[in-house]
N, C-alpha and C positions, 0 to 999 in steps of 0.2 A: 520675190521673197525678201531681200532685202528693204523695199516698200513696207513691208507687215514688219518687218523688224523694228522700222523705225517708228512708225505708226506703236508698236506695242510701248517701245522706250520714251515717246511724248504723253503718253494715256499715263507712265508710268511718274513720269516728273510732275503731271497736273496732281495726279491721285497723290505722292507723297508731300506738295505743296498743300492742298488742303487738307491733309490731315488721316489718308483713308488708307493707313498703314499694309492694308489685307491686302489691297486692291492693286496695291504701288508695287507689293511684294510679288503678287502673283504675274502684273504686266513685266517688272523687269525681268523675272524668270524666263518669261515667256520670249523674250526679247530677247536676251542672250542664247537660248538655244537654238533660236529660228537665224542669229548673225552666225552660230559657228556651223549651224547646215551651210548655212552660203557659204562660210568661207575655205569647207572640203567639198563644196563642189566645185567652186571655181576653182583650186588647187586640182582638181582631178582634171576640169577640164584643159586646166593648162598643163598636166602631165599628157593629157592624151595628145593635146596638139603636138607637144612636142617631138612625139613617136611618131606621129603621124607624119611631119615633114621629111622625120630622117630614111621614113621606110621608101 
């Protein structure tokens, strides 16, 4: 997931270097909500580990 993140955020810097305002806006959108999934799952998953050593 983090892969498609970053993928969306270089799609997003080529598109507003040339010019293609719609395009740059749409990829960086897309980009940031696919980096904050990843980064409440990884916080979940590192909550779970945590529970899961102490039990």
């Amino acid at each position: 997931m983090l892969y498609y993140a970053l993928v969306f955020l270089v799609v997003a810097l080529i598109a507003g270097v040339l010019g293609f305002g719609g395009i740059a806006g749409a990829s960086a959108g897309i980009a940031k909500i696919l980096f904050l999934v990843f980064i409440v799952l990884f916080l979940i998953s590192l909550v779970s580990q945590l529970f899961r050593r102490r039990a």
